[in-house]
Residue, then its C-alpha position, 0 to 999 in steps of 0.5 A: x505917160x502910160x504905155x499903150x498896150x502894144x508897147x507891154x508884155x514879153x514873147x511868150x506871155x500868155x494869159x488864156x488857157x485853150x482846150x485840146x481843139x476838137x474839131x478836124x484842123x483846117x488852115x486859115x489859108x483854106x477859109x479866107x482869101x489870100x488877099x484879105x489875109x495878113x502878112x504880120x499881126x502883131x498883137x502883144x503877149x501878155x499875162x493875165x494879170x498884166x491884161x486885167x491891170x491895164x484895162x483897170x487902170x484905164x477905166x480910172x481915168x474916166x469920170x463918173x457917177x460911180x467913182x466921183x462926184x459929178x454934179x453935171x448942171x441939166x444933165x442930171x447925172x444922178x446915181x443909178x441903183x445897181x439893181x436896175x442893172x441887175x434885172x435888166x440882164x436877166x436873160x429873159x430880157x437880154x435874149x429877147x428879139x423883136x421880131x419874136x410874135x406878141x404871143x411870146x412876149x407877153x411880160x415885156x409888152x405888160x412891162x411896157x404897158x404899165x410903164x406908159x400908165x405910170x409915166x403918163x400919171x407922173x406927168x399928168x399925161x393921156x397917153x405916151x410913146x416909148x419909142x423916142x431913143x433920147x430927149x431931142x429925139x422925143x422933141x422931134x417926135x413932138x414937133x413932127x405931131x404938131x405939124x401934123x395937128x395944124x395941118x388936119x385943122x388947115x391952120x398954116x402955123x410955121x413957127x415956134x417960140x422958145x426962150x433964150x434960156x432954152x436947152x440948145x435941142x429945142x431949136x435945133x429940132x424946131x428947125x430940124x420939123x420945118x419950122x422958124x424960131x422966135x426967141x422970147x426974152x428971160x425976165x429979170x426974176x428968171x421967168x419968160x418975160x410976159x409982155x414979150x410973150x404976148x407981143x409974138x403969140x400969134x396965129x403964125x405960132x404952133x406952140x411954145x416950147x418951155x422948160x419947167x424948171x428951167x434951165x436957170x434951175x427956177x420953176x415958172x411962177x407965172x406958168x398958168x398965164x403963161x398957158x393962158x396965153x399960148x391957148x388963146x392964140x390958138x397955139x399948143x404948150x410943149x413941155x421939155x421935161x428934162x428937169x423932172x427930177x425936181x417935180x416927181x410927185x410935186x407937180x405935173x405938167x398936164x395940171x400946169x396946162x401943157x398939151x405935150x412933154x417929153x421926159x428924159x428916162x436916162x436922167x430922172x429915172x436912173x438909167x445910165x446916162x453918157x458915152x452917146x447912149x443908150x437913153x429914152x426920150x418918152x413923149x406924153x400929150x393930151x387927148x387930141x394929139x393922141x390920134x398922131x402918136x408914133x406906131x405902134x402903142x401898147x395896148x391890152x384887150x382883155x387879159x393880152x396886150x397886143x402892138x397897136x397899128x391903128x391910128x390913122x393919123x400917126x406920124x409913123x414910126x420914129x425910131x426902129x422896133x419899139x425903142x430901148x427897151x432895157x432903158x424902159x425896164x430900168x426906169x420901170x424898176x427904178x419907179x417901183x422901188x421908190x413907189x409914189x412917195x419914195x419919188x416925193x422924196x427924191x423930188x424933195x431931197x434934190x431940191x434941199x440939196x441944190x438950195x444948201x449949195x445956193x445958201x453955202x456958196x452964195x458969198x462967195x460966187x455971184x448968184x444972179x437970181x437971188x431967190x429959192x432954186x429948184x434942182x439946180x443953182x446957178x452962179x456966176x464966175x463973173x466975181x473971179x473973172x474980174x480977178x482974170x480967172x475964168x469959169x474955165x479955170x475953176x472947172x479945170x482946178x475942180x479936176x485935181x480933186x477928184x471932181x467932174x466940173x459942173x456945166x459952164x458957159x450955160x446957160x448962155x444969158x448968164x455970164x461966166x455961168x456955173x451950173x450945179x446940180x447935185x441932185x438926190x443922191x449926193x450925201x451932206x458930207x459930200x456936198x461939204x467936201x464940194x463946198x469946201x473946194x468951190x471956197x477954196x478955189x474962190x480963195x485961189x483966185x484972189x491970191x494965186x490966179x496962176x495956179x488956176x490958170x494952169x489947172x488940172x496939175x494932177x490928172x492924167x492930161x493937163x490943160x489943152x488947147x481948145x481952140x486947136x483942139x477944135x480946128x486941128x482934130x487928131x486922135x493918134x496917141x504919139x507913145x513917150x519913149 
């Protein structure tokens, strides 16, 4: 095991060079009082290089994008072009501050304001917020609007419907705006089951919240029924555009007749995306929610943009100041370096690359819905189960070489469920390679299961104990010695 950085170096070491002190010499004794102050400080002495190896080597045990394969089923763990990082720290950007007057950011409002316009015209959108930090936080920002919306129309509507393949954030930020959850089943093709729909979408029912794609990686094939259906009885159709990624410039939620969506900037549009932040949750609607936005939007009078506070109805503010704004700036920059046919083709190449997964693994794992995916495959560990080797084990076993695991266990009506999305910046070769190991694996199970039972061999950290590791938490590192 590695020595933590306090068990390294030497007395005497040092890797920082200081100028002579050019202010008047004042004790530490004098500025801090005595009982704050300590005893002993045993911090480690050590050389430059000695400082640089260790935090390099650190950062190697960690998975991601940059280093590593990391096909992350409905996360969308998709390269992010280094020329959005690039642009996002200028300092004209990075020293900008909220409370400065609108008089003094002009470019960042503009920016602001051209990216709702594009969003908005991505999705099929009247108008957006920016404001919400994150996917669930722009669903609970869409929820607390239609509770809003029935309440002016004095309608009682207490709850919303979402099927069983749903990602897990759609219930939790049902519950979490007041409202009760219908479960609709999955039909046997993938789709929301039509009949059951109809029998639970009612007057008591505000909206259906859906997934398209969904998370079993298939597109709503019965989607205008499905409208059809919500609008009749009087309900909304919300839309979780966490799956964008497959639809850019192919389809747009509005046309498919939806009246709200949220999109997931930190995943289709290429802003990093992990370690609990920061990310961008935009929520689009139709014209009649637009009276109940968060405040304020950007807008623009003559040749100013200016925040707008005006709308009577909104539902406040949602987050502080105006959201993320680096995130925005790279998800604007990310839009305009592909422009319209450049993001077709994203669509178009995430889509093909999921497909020649679901073509080139399909004998080998059980692929529960057989028919044409979109941006992601699912298969099913069922067939290795059957041996005694779990969906766990293959997801360990993918750690030796130099992969990050696929998404398992979900969605949750698919058993042993494997989901793999590979989106569009993956090369053939590398998709060959990962193909290669899955058959590999499929191989082990058969004739060595118990090598994959004890997999990870080669990383840093073998395999734990889960359920311990979820009853009995302790993040102290015991050094070897």
């Amino acid at each position: 095991m590695s020595k933590l950085i306090f068990e390294k170096g030497a007395c005497g070491r040092n890797g920082i060079s200081l100028p002579e002190m050019d202010v008047p010499f004042q004790g530490v004794g004098g500025l801090i009082p005595k009982n704050l102050l300590r005893k002993e400080l045993p911090l480690p002495e050590l050389s430059e290089p000695e400082v640089v190896r260790h935090y390099t080597n650190l950062s190697k045990l960690n998975f991601s994008v940059d280093g590593n394969f990391y096909p992350l089923g409905s996360c969308t763990m998709k390269y992010n072009p280094k020329i959005n990082e690039e642009l996002a720290a200028l300092p004209g950007f990075t020293q900008l501050h909220p409370y400065q007057g609108e008089e003094s950011v002009q470019g960042a409002l503009e920016l602001m304001y051209n990216l709702e316009k594009n969003l908005s015209e991505i999705v099929g959108m009247e108008r957006m917020t920016l404001q919400p930090a994150a996917g669930a936080h722009g669903e609970l920002t869409g929820i607390l609007m239609l509770r809003a919306f029935f309440k002016d129309k004095g309608e009682s509507r207490k709850k919303i419907i979402i099927p069983d393949a749903s990602h897990g954030t759609n219930p939790a930020s049902a519950v979490l705006g007041g409202f009760e959850i219908v479960e609709v089943a999955t039909d046997n093709s993938g789709g929301i089951d039509i009949e059951a729909l109809k029998k639970v979408m009612n007057e008591e029912a505000a909206c259906l919240m859906l997934t398209n794609p969904s998370t079993l990686g298939l597109f709503e094939e019965n989607i205008l029924e499905v409208s059809s259906i919500v609008h009749k009885a009087g309900g909304l159709l919300y839309g979780d555009g966490a799956n964008l990624n497959a639809l850019l410039g192919k389809a747009r939620f509005g046309d498919m007749g939806f009246d709200l969506v949220h999109l997931n900037l930190h995943k289709t549009f290429a802003a990093p995306h992990g370690g609990g932040g920061p990310g961008g949750g935009p929520l689009g609607v139709k014209k009649q929610l637009i009276p109940y936005l968060p405040v304020p939007l950007v807008d623009r009078q003559g040749g100013r943009f200016f925040l707008n506070y005006d709308l009577p109805g909104s539902i406040g503010r949602m987050r502080s100041f105006y959201g993320n704004f680096l995130v925005m700036l790279k998800a604007y920059v990310y839009i305009l370096s592909l422009g319209e046919e450049g993001l077709r083709k994203a669509a178009e190449n995430a889509v093909l690359n999921a497909n020649y997964l679901r073509a080139k693994l399909k004998d080998y794992y059980e692929l529960p819905y057989k028919k044409i995916c979109l941006h992601e495959v699912i298969f099913s560990g069922s067939r290795q189960k059957a041996k005694g080797v779990r969906t766990l084990d293959i997801a360990k076993r993918l750690i030796d070489f130099g992969m990050h695991p696929p998404t398992i266990y979900f969605p949750l009506n698919v058993p042993e469920a494997l989901m793999i999305e590979p989106t569009e910046t993956e090369t053939k070769e590398t998709l060959d390679y990962f193909i290669e190991i899955m058959k590999r694996i499929a191989g082990e199970a058969e004739e060595n299961p118990q090598l994959l039972h004890q997999a990870p061999h080669n990383a840093p950290v073998g395999r734990l104990d889960e359920a311990k590791a979820a009853r009995e938490i302790d993040v102290a590192w015991q050094a070897s010695g």
